[in-house]
VEXTORVO-939990 format. One record per residue: residue number from 1; residue in one letter; x, y, z of N, C-alpha, C in turn. Coordinates in nm, 4 decimals, always signed. Example, Ala and Ser with C-alpha at 12.3 -4.5 7.8 and 13.67 -1.06 7.14 Angstrom:
(1 'a' (+1.3190 -0.5690 +0.7800) (+1.2300 -0.4500 +0.7800) (+1.3200 -0.3300 +0.7800)),
(2 's' (+1.2850 -0.2250 +0.7080) (+1.3670 -0.1060 +0.7140) (+1.2900 +0.0030 +0.7870)),
***
This chain:
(1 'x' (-0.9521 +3.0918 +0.1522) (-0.8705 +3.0298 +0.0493) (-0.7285 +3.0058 +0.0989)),
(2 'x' (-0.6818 +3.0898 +0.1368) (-0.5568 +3.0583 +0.2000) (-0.5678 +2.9921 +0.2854)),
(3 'x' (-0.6096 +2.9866 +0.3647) (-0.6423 +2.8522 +0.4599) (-0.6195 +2.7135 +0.4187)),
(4 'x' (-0.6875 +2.6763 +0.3197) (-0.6834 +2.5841 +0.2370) (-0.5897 +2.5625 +0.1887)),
(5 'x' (-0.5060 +2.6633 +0.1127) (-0.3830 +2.6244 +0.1077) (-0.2897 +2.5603 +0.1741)),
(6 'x' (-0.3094 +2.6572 +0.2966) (-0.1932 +2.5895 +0.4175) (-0.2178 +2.4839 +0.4710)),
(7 'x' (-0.3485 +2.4333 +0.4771) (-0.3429 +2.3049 +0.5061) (-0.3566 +2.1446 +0.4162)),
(8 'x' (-0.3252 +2.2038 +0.2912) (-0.3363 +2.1069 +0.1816) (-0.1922 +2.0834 +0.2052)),
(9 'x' (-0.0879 +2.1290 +0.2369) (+0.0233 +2.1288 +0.1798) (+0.1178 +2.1328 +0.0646)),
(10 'x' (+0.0062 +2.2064 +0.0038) (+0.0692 +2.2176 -0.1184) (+0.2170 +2.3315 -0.1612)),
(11 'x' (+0.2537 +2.3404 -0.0924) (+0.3658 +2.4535 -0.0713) (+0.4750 +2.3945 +0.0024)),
(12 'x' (+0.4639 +2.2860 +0.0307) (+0.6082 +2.2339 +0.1420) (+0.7045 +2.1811 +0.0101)),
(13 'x' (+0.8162 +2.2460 +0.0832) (+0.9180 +2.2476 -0.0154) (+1.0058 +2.0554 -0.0788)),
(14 'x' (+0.9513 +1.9464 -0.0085) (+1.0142 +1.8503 -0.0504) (+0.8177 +1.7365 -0.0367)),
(15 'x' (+0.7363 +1.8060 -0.1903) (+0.6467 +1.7713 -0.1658) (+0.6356 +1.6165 -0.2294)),
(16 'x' (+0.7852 +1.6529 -0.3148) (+0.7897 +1.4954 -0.4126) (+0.8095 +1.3950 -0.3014)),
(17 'x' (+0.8840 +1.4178 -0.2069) (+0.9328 +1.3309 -0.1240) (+0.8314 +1.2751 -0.0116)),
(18 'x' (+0.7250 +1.4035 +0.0227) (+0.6051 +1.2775 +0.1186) (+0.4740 +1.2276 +0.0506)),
(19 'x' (+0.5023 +1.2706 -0.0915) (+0.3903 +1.2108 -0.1832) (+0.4433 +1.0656 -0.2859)),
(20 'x' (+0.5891 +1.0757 -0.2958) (+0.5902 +0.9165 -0.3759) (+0.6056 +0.8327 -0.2336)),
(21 'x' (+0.6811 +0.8289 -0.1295) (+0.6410 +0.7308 -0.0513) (+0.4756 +0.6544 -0.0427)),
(22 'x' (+0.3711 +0.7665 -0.0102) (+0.2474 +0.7115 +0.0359) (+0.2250 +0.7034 -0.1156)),
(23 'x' (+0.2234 +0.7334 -0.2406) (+0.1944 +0.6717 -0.3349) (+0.2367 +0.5204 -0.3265)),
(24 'x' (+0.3540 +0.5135 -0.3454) (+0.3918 +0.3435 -0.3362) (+0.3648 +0.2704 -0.2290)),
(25 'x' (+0.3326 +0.3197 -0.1439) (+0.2595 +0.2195 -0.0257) (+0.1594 +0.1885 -0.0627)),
(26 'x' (+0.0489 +0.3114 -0.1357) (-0.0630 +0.2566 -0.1440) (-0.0816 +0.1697 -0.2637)),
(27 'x' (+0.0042 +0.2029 -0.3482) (+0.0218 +0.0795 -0.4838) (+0.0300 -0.0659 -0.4180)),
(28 'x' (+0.1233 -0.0716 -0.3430) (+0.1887 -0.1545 -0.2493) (+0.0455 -0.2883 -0.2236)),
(29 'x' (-0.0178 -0.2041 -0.1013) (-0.1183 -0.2597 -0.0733) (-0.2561 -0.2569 -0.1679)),
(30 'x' (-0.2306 -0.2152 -0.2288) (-0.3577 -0.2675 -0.3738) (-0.2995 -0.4013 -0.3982)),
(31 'x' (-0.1819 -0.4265 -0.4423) (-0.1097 -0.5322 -0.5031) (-0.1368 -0.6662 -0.3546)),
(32 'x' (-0.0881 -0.6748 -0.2707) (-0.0930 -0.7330 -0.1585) (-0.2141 -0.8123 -0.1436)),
(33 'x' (-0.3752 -0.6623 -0.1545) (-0.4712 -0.6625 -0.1066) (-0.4896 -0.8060 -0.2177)),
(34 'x' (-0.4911 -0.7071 -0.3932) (-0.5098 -0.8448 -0.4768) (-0.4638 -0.9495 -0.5143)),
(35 'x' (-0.3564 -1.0177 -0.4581) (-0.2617 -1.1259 -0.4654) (-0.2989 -1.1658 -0.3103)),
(36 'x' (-0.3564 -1.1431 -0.2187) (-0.4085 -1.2353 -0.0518) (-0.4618 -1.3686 -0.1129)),
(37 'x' (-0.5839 -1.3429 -0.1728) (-0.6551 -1.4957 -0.1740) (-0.5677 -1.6232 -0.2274)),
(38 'x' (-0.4861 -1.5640 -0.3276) (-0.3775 -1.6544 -0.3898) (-0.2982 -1.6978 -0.2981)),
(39 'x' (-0.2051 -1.6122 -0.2548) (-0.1241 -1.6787 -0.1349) (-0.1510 -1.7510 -0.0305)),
(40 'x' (-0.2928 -1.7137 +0.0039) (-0.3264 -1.8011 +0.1417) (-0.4071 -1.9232 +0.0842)),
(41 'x' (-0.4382 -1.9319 -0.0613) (-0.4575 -2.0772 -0.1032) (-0.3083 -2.1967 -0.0865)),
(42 'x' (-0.1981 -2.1008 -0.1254) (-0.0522 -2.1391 -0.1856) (-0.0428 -2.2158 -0.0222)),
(43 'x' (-0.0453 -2.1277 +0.0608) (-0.0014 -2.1678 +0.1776) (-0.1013 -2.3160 +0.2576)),
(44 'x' (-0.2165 -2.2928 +0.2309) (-0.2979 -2.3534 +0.2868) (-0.2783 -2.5167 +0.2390)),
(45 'x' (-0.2611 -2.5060 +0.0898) (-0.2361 -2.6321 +0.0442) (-0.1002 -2.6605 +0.0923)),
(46 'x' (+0.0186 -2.5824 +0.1220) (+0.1788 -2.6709 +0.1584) (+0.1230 -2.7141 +0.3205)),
(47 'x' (+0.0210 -2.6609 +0.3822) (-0.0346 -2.6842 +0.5133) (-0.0965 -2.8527 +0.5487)),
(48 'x' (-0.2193 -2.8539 +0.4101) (-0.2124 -2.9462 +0.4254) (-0.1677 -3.1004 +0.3745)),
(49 'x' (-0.0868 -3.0355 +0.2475) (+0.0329 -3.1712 +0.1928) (+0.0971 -3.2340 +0.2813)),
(50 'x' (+0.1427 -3.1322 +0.4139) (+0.2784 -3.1692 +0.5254) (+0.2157 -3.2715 +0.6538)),
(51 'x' (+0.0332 -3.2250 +0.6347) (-0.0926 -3.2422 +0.7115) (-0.0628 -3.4179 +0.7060)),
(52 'x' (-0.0990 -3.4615 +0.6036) (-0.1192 -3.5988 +0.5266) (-0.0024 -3.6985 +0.5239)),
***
């Protein structure tokens, strides 16, 4: 059990601080992941308006 502990990290003293970073990254890239197909339509069409 203690084991587990120590390697969960649940005891490091600035735990807010390496858990909201990788929280908002991973928000981050959810958002990214679901807004891709959109953007690379957005882009594809100024691609080929400039095309023509």
């Amino acid at each position: 059990m203690i084991d587990t502990v120590l390697h969960t990290g649940s005891h490091h003293p600035n735990l807010v601080w390496v858990l909201l970073p990788s929280l908002l990254s991973f928000a981050a890239g959810l958002g990214i992941g679901a807004t891709s197909g959109r953007l690379r339509n957005v882009f594809d069409q100024s691609q080929t308006a400039s095309n023509d």
